[in-house]
N, C-alpha and C positions, 0 to 999 in steps of 0.2 A: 096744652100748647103744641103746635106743631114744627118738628123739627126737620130741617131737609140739608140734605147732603151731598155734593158734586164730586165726583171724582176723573181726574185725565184716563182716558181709555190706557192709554199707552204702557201708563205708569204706577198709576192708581195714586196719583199726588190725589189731596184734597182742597179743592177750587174754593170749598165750602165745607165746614166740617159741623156738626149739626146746629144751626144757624136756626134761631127761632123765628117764627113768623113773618119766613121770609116771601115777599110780594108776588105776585101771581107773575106780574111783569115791572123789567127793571128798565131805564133808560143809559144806552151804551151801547160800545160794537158786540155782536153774540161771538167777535173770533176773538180770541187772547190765545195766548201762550202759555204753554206750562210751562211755569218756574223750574220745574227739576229737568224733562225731558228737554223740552225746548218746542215739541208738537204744540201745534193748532188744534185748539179746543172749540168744537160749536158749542157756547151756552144757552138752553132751554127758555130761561129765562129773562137775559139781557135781551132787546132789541133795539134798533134801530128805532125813531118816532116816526117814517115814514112806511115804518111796516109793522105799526102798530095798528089794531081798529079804531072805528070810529070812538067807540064805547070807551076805551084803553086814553086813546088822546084826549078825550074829554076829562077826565080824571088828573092829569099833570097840570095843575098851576100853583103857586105857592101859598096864595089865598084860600083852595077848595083843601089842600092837603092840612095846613093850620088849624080852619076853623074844626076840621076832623080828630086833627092832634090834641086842642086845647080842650072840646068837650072830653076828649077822652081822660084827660088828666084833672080836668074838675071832678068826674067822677071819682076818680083813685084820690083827689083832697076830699070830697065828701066823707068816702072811706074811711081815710086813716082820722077825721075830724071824730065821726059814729065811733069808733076804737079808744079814741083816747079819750072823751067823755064818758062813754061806755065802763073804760077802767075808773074812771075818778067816782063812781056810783059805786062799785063792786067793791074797790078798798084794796087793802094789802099788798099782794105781788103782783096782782093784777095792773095798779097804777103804773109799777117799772116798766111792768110789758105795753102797755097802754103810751108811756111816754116814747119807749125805742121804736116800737114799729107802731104807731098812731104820728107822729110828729114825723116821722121818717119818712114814711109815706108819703104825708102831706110835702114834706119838704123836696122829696122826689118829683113830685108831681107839678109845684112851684117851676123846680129847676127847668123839668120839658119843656115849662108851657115858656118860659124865658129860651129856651134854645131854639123852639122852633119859632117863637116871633124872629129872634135874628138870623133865622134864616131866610125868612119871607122877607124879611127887610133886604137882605141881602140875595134877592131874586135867584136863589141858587139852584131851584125847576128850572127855569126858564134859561138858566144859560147851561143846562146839560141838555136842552134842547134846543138853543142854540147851537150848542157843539155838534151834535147828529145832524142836526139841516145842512151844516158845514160839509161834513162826512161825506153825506149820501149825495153829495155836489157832485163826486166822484162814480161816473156811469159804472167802471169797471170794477169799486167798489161794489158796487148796487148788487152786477150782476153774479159776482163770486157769491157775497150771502144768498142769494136766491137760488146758486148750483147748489151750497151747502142746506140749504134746507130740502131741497127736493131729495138728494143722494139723502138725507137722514130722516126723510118723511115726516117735516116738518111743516102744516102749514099757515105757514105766513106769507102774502103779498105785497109786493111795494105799491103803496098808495101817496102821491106826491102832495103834500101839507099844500090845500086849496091858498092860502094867506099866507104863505112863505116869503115873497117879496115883501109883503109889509112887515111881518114880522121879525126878517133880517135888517131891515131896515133900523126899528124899534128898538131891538136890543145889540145897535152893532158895538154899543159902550164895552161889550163882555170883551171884546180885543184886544182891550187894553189891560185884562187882568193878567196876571201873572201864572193864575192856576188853570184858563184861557191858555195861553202858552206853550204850558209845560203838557195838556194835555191833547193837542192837537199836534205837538212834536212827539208823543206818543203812537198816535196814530200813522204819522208820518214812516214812523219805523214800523211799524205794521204793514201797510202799505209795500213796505222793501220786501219782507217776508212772505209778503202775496205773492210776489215777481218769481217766487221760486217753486211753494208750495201751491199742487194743484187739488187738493183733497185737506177736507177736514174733519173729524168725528166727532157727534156729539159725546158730550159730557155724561157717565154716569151718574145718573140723578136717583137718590132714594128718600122718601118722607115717608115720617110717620107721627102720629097723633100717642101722645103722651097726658094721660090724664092725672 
């Protein structure tokens, strides 16, 4: 499994402390705040969806991420199914172990495929990429992340989401959420901390593959 690790330049807080199979790319602002210092962090991995690639956007909807999650966890039920069969042939202490992690598995595996249907259900891609289209509304926004990537040789370009008017259109229900809300008056105070700070550094990032 592959473990990866962020830490604040400044301070050496951990943003991410070894975090498994963590996504090549995430959907968010790449600036936060360290918790301890208080500095602006560029994270590697967070972006922006309108400076993501083509390739990258194509991947976010909650349909394409599901059907991906749910094979993967029929797999892990197949699994722990071969295991606990497996022990009921074999006999003795085998069946114990057969029943803890054969049945556990499976019942893990159950749980996912139930958590990520409610979250398809609950369109919850598509309103954190609502929230970014929001964002990136914001010119002077746009153009601070793209000083912070150039100063940290990072590159990413802002590509403006061709179907964004219909799209905001589509999902403007998400405004009404309350986690809508509280995370766009997050931003907002972000926003106040731009007004002051004119530099930002990226995040120590370290992975490594653990077999």
């Amino acid at each position: 499994m592959k473990y990866t690790t962020t830490k604040c330049r400044h301070c050496g807080y951990s943003t991410r402390c070894f975090e498994g199979n963590v996504p090549k790319v995430q959907i968010g602002t790449p600036i936060i705040t360290c918790p301890r210092c208080g500095n602006l962090i560029l994270d590697s991995i967070i972006t922006e969806f309108e400076f993501m690639t083509i390739e990258e956007k194509d991947k976010f909807s909650s349909e394409l991420l599901t059907t991906k999650s749910t094979l993967k966890n029929i797999f892990f039920c197949i699994f722990g199914l071969i295991l606990f069969i497996g022990s009921m042939f074999l006999g003795g202490w085998y069946i114990a172990v057969g029943i803890i992690f054969g049945l556990g598995t499976i019942a893990i595996g159950i749980s996912d495929i139930v958590k990520e249907r409610k979250l398809c259900s609950e369109e919850v891609v598509e309103q954190a990429i609502y929230e970014s289209l929001q964002r990136t509304k914001n010119i002077e926004y746009i153009q601070f992340i793209q000083k912070a990537y150039e100063s940290n040789s990072i590159r990413r370009n802002y590509s403006p989401f061709s179907d964004k008017k219909q799209f905001m259109k589509q999902y403007e229900k998400f405004e009404y959420r309350g986690s809508y809300k509280e995370n766009m008056e997050e931003f907002n105070q972000l926003l106040e901390l731009l007004k002051i700070e004119n530099q930002v550094n990226k995040s120590k990032d370290s992975t490594f593959n653990h077999h």
